[in-house]
C-alpha positions in Angstrom: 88.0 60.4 75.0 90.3 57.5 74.6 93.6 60.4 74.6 92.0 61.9 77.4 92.0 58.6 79.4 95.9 57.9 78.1 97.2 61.0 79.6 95.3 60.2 82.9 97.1 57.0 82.7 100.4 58.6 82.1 100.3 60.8 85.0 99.0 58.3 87.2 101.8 55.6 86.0 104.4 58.9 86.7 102.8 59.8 90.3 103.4 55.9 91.3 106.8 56.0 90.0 107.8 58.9 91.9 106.2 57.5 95.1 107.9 53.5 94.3 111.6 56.3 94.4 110.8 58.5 96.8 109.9 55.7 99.3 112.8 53.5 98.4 114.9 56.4 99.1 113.2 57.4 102.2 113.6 53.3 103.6 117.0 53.3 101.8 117.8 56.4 104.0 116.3 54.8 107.7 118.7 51.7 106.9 121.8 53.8 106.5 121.1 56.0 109.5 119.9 53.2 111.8 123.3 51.6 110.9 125.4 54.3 111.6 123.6 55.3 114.8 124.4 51.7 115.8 127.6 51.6 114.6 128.4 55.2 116.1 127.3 53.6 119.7 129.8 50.5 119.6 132.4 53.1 119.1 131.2 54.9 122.3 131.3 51.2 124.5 134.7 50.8 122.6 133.7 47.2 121.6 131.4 45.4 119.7 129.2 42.8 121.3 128.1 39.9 119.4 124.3 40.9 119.3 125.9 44.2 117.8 127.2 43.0 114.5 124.4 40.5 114.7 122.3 43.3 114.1 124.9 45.1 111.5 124.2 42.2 109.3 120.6 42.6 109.5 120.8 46.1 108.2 123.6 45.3 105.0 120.9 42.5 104.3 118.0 45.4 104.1 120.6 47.3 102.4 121.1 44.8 99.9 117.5 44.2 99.8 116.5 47.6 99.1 119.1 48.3 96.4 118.0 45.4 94.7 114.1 45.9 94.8 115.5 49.6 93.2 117.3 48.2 90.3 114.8 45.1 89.9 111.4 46.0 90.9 110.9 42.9 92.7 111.3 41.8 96.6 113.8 39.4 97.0 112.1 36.3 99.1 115.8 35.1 99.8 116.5 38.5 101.7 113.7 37.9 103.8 114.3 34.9 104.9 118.0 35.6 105.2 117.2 38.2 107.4 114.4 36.4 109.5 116.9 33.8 110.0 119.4 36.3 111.5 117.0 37.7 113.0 115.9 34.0 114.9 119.5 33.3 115.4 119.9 36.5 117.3 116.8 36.1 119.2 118.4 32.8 120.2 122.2 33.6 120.5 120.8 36.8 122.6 117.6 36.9 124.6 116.7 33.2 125.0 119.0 33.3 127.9 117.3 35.9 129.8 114.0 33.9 129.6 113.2 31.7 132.7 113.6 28.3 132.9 110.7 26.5 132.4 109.7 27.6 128.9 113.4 28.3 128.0 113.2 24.4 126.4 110.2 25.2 124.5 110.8 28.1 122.8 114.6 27.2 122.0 113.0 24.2 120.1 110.8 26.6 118.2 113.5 29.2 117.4 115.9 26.3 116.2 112.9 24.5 114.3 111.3 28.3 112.6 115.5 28.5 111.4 115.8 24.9 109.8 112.2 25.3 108.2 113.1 29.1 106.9 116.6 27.6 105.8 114.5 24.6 103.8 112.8 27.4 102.2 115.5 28.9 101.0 116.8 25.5 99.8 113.7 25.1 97.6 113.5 28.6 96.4 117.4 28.1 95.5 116.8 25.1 93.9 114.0 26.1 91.8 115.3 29.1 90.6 118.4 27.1 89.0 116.3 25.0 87.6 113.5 26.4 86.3 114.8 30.1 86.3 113.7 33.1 88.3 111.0 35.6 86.7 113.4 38.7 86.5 115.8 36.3 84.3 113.3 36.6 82.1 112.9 40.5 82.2 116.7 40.6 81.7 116.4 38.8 78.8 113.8 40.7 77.3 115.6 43.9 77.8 119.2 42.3 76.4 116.7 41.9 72.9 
């Protein structure tokens, strides 16, 4: 009974695996044509506009992100917030002047303010992983044994 419940086990562990890959590679695969298709239409203006590579540096940052939940098994936080804070500044570099006048005060204050708190956050994560480590170190380490 107890083998019988180990093979399940196996083959469920095995089925998980090839989804965690083939959904990594699917994602992995968006990124890289969203890119290019983006990349492929600045070349058909003939310039690049600044929400352009804006958005080019969102995608290498899920790029990054993506190969190094692959290798690591675990989500990055930094990315995240690296990209939400491109993201923001975008949004506010962008689109903020398209919006009318009245609540174009108000909602520059809140992009500006959702960047320095994001930017905190990735103070205090930086900070605390120097100093008290970061849970893959400790993976790594096991592995190196």
């Amino acid at each position: 009974m107890n083998l019988q419940a180990d093979k399940i086990q196996r083959i469920g562990n095995v089925l998980v695996d090839v989804f965690h890959y083939l959904a990594l590679f699917v994602i992995g695969a968006t990124v890289v044509w969203s890119a290019v298709f983006e990349y492929l239409h600045m070349m058909e203006k003939g310039h690049a506009e600044l929400k352009d590579i804006l958005l080019l540096f969102i995608y290498l940052e899920l790029g990054a992100m993506i190969g190094i939940y692959f290798k690591t098994h675990r989500l990055p936080v930094q990315f995240l917030i690296f990209i939400a804070i491109t993201a923001l500044s975008r949004h506010l570099v962008i689109d903020v002047q398209h919006v009318s006048n009245n609540f174009h005060l108000y909602l520059l204050i809140a992009i500006t303010v959702s960047i320095v708190l994001l930017s905190g956050a990735l103070f205090i994560l930086s900070f605390t992983a120097r100093k008290y480590g970061r849970p893959e170190d400790d993976v790594n380490r096991d592995n190196e044994s």
